[in-house]
C-alpha positions as CSV (number, residue, x, y, z in Angstrom):
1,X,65.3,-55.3,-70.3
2,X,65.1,-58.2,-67.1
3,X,64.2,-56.7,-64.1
4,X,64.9,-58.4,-60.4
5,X,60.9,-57.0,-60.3
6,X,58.4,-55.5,-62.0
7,X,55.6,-53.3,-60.1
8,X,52.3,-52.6,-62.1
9,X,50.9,-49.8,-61.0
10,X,51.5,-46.3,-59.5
11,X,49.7,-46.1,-56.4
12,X,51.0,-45.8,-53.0
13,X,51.0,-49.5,-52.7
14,X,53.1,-49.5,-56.2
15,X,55.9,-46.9,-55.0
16,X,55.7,-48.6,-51.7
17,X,56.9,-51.8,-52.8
18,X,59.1,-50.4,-55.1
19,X,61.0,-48.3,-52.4
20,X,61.3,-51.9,-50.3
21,X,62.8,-53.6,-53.3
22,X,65.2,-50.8,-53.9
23,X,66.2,-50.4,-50.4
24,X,67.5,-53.7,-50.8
25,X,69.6,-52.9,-54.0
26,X,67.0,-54.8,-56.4
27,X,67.1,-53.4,-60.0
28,X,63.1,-52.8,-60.7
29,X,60.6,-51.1,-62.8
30,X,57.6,-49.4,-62.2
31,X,54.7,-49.2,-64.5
32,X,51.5,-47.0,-64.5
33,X,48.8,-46.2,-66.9
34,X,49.1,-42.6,-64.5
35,X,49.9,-41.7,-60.9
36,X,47.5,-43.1,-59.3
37,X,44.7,-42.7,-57.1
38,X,47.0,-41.1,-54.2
39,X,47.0,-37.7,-56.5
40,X,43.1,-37.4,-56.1
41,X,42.1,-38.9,-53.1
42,X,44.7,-39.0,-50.6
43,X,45.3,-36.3,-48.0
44,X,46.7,-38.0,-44.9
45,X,47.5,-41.8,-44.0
46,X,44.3,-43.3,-42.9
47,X,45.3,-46.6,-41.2
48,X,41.8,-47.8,-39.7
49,X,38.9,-44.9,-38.9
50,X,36.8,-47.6,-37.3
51,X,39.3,-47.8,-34.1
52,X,38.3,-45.3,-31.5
53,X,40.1,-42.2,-30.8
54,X,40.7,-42.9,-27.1
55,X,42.4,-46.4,-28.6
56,X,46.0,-46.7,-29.1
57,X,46.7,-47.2,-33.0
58,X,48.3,-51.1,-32.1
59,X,45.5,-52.0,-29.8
60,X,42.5,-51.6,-32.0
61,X,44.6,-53.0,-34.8
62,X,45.4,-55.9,-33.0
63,X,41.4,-56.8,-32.3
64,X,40.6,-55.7,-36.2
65,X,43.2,-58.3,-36.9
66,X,41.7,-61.2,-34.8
67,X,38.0,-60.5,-35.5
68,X,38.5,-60.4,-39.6
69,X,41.1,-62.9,-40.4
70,X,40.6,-62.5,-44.5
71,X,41.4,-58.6,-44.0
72,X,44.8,-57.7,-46.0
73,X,46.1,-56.7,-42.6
74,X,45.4,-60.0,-40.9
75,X,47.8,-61.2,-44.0
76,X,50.3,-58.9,-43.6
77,X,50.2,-58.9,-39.5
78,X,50.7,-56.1,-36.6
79,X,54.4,-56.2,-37.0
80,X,54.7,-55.7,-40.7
81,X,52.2,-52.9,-40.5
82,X,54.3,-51.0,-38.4
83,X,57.2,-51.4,-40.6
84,X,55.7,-50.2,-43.3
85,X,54.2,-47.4,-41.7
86,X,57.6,-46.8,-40.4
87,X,59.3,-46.8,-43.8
88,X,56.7,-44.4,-45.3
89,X,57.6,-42.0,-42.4
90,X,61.4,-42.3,-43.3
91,X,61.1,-41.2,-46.8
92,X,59.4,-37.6,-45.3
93,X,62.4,-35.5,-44.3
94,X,61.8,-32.3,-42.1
95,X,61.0,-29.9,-42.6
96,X,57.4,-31.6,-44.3
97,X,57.0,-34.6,-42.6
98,X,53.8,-37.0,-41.9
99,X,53.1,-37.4,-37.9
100,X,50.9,-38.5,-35.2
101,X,49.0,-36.8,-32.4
102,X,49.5,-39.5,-29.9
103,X,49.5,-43.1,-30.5
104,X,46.1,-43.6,-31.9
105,X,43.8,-41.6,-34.3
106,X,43.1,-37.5,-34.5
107,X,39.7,-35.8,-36.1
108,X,40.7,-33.3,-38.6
109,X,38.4,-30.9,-40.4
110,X,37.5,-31.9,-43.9
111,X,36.2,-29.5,-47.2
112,X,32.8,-31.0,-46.4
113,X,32.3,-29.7,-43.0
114,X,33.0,-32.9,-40.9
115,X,35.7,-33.9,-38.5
116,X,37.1,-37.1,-40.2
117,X,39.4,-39.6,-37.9
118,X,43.1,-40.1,-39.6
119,X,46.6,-41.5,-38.7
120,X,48.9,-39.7,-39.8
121,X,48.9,-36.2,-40.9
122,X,51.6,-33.7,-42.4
123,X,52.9,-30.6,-40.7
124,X,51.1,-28.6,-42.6
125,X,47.2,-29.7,-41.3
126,X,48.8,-30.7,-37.4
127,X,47.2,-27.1,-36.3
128,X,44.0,-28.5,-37.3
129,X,43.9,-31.4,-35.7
130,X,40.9,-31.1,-32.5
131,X,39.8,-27.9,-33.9
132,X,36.8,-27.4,-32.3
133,X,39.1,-26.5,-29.2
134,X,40.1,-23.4,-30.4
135,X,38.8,-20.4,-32.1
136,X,39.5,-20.0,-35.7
137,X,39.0,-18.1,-39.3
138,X,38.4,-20.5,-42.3
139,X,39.6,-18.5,-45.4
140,X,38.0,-19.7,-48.9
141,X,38.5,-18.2,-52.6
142,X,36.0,-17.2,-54.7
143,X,36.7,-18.7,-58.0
144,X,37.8,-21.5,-56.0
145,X,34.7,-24.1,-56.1
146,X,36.2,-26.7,-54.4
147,X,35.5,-25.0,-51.1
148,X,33.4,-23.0,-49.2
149,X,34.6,-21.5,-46.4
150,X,31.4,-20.8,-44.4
151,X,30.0,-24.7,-45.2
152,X,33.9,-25.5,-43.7
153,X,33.4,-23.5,-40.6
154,X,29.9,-23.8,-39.1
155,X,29.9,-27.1,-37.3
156,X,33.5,-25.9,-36.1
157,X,31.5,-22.8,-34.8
158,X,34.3,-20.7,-36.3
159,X,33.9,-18.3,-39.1
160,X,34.5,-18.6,-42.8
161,X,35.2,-15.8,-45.2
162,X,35.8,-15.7,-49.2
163,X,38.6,-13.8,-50.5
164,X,38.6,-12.4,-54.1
165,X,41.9,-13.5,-56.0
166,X,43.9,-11.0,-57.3
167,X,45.4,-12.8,-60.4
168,X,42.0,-13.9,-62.1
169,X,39.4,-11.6,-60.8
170,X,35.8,-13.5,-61.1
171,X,37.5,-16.4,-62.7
172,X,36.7,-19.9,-61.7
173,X,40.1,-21.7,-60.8
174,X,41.7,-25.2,-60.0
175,X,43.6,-26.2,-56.9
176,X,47.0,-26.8,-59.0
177,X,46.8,-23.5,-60.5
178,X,46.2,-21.6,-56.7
179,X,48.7,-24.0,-55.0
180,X,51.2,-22.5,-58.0
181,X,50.1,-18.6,-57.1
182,X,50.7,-19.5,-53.5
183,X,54.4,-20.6,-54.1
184,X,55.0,-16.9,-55.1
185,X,55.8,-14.3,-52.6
186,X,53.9,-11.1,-54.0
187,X,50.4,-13.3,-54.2
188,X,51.1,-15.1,-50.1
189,X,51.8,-10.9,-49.5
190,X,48.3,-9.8,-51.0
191,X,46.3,-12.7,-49.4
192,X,48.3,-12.5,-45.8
193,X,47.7,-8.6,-45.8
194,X,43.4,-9.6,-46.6
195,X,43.4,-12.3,-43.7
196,X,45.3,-10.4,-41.3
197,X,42.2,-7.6,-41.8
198,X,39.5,-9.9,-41.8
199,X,40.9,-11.4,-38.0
200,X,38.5,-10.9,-35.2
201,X,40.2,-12.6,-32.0
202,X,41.1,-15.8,-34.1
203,X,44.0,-17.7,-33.0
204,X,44.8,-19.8,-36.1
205,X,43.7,-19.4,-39.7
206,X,42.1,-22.6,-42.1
207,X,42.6,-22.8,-45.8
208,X,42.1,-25.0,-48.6
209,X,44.5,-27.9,-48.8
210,X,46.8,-25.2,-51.4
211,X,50.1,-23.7,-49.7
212,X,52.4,-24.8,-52.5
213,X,53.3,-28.4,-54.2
214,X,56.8,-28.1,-53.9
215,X,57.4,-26.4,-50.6
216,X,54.3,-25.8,-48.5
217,X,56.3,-25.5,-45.1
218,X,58.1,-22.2,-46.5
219,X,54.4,-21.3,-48.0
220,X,52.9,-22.1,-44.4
221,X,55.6,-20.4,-42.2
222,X,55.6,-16.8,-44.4
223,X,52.0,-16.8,-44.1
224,X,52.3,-17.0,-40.5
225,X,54.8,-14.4,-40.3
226,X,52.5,-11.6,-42.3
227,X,49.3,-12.8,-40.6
228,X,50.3,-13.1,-37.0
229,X,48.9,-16.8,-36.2
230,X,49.0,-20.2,-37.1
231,X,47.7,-21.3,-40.3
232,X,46.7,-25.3,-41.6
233,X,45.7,-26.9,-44.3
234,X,41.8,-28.7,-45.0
235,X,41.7,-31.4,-47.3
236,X,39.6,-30.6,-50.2
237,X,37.6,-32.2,-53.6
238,X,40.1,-34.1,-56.2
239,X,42.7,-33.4,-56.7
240,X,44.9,-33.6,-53.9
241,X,47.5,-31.5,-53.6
242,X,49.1,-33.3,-50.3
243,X,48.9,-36.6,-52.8
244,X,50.6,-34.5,-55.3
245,X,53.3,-34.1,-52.7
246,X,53.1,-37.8,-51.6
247,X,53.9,-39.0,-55.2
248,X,56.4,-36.7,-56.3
249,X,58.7,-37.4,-52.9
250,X,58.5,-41.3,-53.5
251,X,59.3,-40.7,-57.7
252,X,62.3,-38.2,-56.9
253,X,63.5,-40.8,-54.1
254,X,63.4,-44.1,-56.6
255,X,64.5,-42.5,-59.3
256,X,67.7,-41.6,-57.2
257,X,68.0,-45.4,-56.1
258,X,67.9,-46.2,-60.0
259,X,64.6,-47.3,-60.1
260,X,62.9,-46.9,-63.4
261,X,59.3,-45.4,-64.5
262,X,57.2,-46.1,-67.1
263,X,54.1,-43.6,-67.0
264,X,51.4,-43.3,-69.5
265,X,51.4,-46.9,-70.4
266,X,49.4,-49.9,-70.1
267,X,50.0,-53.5,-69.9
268,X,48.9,-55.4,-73.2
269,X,49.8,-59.0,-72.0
270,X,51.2,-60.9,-69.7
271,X,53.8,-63.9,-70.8
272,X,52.7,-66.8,-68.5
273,X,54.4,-70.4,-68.4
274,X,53.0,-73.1,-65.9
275,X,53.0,-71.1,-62.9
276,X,55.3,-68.4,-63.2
277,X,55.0,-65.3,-65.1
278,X,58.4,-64.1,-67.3
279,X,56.9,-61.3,-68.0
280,X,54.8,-58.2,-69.8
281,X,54.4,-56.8,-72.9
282,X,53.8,-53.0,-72.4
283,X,52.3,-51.0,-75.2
284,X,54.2,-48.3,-77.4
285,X,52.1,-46.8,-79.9
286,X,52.9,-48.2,-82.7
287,X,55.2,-51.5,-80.9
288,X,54.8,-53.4,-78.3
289,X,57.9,-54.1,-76.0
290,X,58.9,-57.3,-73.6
291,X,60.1,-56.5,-70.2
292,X,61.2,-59.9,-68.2
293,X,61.7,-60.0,-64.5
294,X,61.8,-62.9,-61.9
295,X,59.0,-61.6,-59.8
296,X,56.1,-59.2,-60.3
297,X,54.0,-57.4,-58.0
298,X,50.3,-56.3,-58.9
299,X,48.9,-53.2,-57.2
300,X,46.6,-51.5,-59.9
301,X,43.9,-50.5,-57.4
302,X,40.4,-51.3,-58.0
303,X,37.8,-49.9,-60.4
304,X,38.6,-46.1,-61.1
305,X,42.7,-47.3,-61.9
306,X,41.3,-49.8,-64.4
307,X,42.4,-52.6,-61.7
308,X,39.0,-54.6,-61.6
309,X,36.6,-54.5,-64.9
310,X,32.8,-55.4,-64.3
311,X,31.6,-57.2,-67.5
312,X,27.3,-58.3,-67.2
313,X,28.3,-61.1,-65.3
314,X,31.6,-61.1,-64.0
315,X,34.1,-59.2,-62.4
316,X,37.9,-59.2,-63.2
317,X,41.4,-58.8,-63.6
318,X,42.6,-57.8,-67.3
319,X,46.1,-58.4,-67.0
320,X,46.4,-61.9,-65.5
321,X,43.1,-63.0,-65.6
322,X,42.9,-64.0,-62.0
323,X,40.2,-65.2,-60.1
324,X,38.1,-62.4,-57.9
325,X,35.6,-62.9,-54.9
326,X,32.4,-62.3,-56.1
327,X,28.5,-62.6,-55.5
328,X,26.7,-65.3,-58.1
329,X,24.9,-62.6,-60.3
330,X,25.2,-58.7,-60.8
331,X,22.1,-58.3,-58.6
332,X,23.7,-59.5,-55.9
333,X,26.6,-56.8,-56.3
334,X,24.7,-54.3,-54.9
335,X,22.6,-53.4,-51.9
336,X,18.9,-52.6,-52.1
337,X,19.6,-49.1,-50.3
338,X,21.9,-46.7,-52.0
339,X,23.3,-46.0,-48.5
340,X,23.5,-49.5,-48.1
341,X,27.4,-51.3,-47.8
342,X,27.2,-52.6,-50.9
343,X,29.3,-55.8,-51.8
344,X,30.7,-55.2,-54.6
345,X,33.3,-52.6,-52.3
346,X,34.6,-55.7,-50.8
347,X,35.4,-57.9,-53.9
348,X,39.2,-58.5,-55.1
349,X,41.7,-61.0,-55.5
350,X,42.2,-63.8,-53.6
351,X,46.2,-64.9,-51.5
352,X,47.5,-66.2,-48.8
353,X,49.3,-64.7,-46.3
354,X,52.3,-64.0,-49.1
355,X,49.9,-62.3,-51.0
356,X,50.4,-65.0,-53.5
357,X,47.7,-65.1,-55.9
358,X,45.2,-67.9,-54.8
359,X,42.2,-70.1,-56.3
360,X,39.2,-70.9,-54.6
361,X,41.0,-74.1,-53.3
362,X,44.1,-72.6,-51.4
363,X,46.4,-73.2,-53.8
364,X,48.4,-70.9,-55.6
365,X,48.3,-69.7,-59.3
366,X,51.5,-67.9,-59.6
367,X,54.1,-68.7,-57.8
368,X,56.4,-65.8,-58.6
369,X,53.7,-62.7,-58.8
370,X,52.5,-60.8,-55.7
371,X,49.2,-58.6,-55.2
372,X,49.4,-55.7,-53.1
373,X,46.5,-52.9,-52.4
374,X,42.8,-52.3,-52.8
375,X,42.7,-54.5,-55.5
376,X,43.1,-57.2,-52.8
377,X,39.5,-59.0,-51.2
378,X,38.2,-59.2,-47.9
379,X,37.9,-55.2,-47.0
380,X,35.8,-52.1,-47.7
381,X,38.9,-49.2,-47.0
382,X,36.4,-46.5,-48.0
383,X,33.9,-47.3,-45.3
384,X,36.6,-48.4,-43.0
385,X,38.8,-45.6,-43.9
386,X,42.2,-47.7,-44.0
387,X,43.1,-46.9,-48.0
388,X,46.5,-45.7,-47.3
389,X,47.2,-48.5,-44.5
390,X,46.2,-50.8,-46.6
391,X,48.3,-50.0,-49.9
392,X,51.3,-48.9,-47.4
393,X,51.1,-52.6,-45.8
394,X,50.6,-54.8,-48.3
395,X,52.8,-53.3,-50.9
396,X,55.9,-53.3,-48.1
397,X,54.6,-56.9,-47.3
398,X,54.6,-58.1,-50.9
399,X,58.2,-56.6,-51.7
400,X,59.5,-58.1,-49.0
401,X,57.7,-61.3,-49.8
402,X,59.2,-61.7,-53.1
403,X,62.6,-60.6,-52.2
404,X,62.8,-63.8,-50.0
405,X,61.8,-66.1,-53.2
């Protein structure tokens, strides 16, 4: 059981720098307590929201990069960005791939009635994109609480309708279990045949984020065909059916190059010597296994993937213990607004520009492990809106980083 590397965690920083390592013929494993915050929160690649959307991507990067040099992009640099982004767009085959309107950011419409800026998007929400240019019906379920149609569609000035559902009539339902009824052809028949009445001069159709997990461009296109215009997808509440899609495409892919999973279990400790770390001992009710490798990347997110622990007077990391940026006392976590940035959204683990684990000194603590993600200090991704540019980057960067060791 010796690995060339062993990735802990499942995010989209995980199976990124698992997809680099195998692309390169490395023999790794891949370990996750689950999937991952990319099956709840993400919807599209958000790559910075902050740059303007009259601002070419690389431009406003380029300044971001200059004017915060401890942001994990300044680490991993303009050039690496791209590639990254580059091979997440490889891995998305038509007919469901991930694009870009133009060469800098697009406002699509959100479950919460906003236009939110975002890189790139999948084929399935592209109709959305600048809605507030066209004339539209937002289409809800009732059952469905995850979204209301006429909340959706009023700052759109479109309108919103509720549908009943014909397979649990008053019922209150999930996302997974309507993305499964949309996959089949005698429910997309009912519904298509109730939106194509409820069209008033509309040229294009909004629904929940729900037409299918395993193939929503079929779902999309037969919709189209019995209601007469275009329809797209709005991102919704957790979960995320789009990250549903995200994940399963990267697992089926590194599974094909040989790369193995381990899901549902947690690191109990990690095997350290000097500098180096041989390896982890993962948990298997009731034994405990060893798993060697000559490198190791950390990308177990931040506080809702069990990534960073807050104790009463610390903050940090429960696998290898390593240092974290972090105010002097709990108080100073927080702001005194709720609304305020608060600074506990920017603490995580110290590297250099390897991503190389550092102390508060510059020097590194282990030589052969990588961090790669959120968990990493110096941003705020929510506020910035740059979570999946981040995890993208950094967990291409630190792949390739530990290859070259």
């Amino acid at each position: 059981m010796h690995y060339d590397l062993i990735i802990i965690g499942m995010g989209l920083s995980g199976l990124m720098a698992a997809k680099t390592a195998a692309e390169a013929g490395r023999k790794v494993l891949i370990v996750g307590k689950g999937m991952g915050c990319l099956t709840l929160f993400s919807n599209t690649i958000d790559v910075l929201g902050k740059i303007p959307e009259t601002t070419r991507l690389r431009d406003g990067l380029s300044q971001w990069i200059q004017d915060h040099p401890e942001h994990p992009y300044s680490k991993v640099g303009l050039t690496r960005i791209e590639e990254g982004l580059s091979s997440f767009t490889s891995l998305f085959y038509p007919p469901y791939i991930f694009q870009t309107i133009g060469d800098g950011n697009c406002f699509i419409p959100t479950g919460a009635g906003t236009m939110r800026p975002t890189y790139l998007i999948p084929d399935t929400m592209v109709a959305g994109a600048s809605g507030k240019e066209k004339k539209g019906l937002i289409v809800g379920f009732k059952g469905f609480r995850d979204f209301y149609a006429g909340y959706v569609a009023g700052p759109l000035n479109w309108r919103g309708i509720a549908l009943p559902l014909p397979e649990t009539p008053g019922q209150e339902i999930s996302a997974t279990a309507l993305s499964r009824w949309m996959e089949k052809e005698s429910f997309r028949k009912t519904i298509g045949q109730e939106i194509k009445k409820n069209l008033s001069g509309e040229t294009c159709v909004g629904v929940p984020a729900i037409l299918g997990i395993n193939d929503p461009i079929k779902v999309k296109m037969d919709l189209e065909e019995k209601i007469g215009v275009g329809v797209f997808e709005i991102p919704t509440l957790p979960p995320s059916i789009p990250g549903m899609r995200i994940f399963n495409r990267f697992k089926e892919w590194l599974i094909r190059r040989g790369v193995n999973f381990l899901s549902g279990y947690s690191i109990s400790k990690a095997s350290l010597k000097g500098k180096r770390c041989e390896g982890v001992y993962i948990h298997h009710p009731p034994v405990s296994s060893f798993y060697s490798a000559d490198r190791l990347i950390l990308a177990t997110g931040r506080f809702i993937g069990g990534g960073l622990v807050a104790g009463r007077e610390r903050i940090s990391d429960p696998i290898f213990n390593l240092p974290v940026r972090q105010p002097g006392s709990q108080e100073e976590w927080f702001g005194k607004s709720f609304f305020d940035e608060h600074p506990i959204h920017r603490m995580g683990i110290l590297t250099d520009s390897s991503l190389r684990p550092i102390d508060e000194t510059g020097e590194p603590i282990l030589e052969n492990v990588r961090v790669a993600g959120t968990i990493l200090s110096g941003h705020h991704c929510v506020n910035e809106k740059s979570r999946e540019g981040i995890e993208i980057a950094t967990g291409y960067w630190a792949a390739k980083k530990a290859m070259e060791q």
